[in-house]
C-alpha positions as CSV (number, residue, x, y, z in Angstrom):
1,X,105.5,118.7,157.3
2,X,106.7,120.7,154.6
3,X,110.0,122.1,153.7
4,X,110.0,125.9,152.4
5,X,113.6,127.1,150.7
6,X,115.0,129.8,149.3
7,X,116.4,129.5,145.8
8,X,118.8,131.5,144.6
9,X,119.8,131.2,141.2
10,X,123.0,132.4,139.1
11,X,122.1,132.5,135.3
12,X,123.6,133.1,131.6
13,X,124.0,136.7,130.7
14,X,121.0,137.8,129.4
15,X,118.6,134.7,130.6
16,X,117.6,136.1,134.2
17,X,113.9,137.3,133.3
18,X,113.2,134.7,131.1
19,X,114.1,132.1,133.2
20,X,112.3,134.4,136.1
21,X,109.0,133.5,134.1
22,X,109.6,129.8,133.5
23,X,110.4,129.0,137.1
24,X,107.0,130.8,138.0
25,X,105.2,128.1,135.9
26,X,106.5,125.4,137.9
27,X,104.3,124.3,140.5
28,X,105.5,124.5,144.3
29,X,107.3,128.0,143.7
30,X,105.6,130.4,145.7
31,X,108.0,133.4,144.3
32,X,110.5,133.8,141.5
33,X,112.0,137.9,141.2
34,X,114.9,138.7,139.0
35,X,117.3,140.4,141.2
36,X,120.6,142.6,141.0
37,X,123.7,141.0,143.1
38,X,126.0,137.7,142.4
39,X,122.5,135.8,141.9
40,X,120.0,136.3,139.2
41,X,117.2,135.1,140.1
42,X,115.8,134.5,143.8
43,X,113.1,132.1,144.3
44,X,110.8,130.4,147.1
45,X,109.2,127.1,147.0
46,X,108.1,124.7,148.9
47,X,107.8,120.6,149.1
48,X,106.6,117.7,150.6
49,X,110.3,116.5,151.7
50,X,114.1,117.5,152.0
51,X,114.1,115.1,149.3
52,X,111.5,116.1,147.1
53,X,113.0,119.5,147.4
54,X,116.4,118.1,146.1
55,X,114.9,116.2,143.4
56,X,112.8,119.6,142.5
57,X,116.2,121.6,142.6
58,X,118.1,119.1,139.9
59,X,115.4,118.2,137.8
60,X,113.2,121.4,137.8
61,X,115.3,124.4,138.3
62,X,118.8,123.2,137.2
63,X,117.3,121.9,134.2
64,X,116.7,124.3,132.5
65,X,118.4,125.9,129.9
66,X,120.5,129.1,131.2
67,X,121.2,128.0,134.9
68,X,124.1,128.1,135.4
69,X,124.6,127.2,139.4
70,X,122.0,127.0,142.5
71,X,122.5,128.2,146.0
72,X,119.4,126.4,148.5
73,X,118.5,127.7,152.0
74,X,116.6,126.0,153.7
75,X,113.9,127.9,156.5
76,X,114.2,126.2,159.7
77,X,112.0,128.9,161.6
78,X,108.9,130.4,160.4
79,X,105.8,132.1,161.7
């Protein structure tokens, strides 16, 4: 079964839209918007596993250069 989550992302001044488009080159992210708020960047993906969604989170998204923090909710109902 897989796991869908909400992403949401707080970047460097500056980075949000460019780290919009590389997190929409990654595969498993369904969406990736640049956003106004305390987050940056809001993304949804989706993954095998809780666990290949935490691995994805660190070594994906955290990764790269510019993030500064993540925020993950996960979707526990769905239609």
């Amino acid at each position: 079964m897989a796991i869908s989550a909400y992403i949401f992302i707080e970047t460097t001044q500056g980075k949000a839209r460019g780290i919009t488009r590389e997190i929409t080159k990654i595969p498993g992210v369904k969406t990736a918007h640049s956003v106004t708020g305390p987050y940056d960047v809001v993304t949804y993906v989706e993954a095998e596993s809780i666990s290949v969604l935490g691995d994805f989170i660190v070594t994906k998204i955290q990764a790269i250069p510019g993030v500064l923090r993540t925020l993950t909710n996960v979707v526990i109902d769905s239609e």
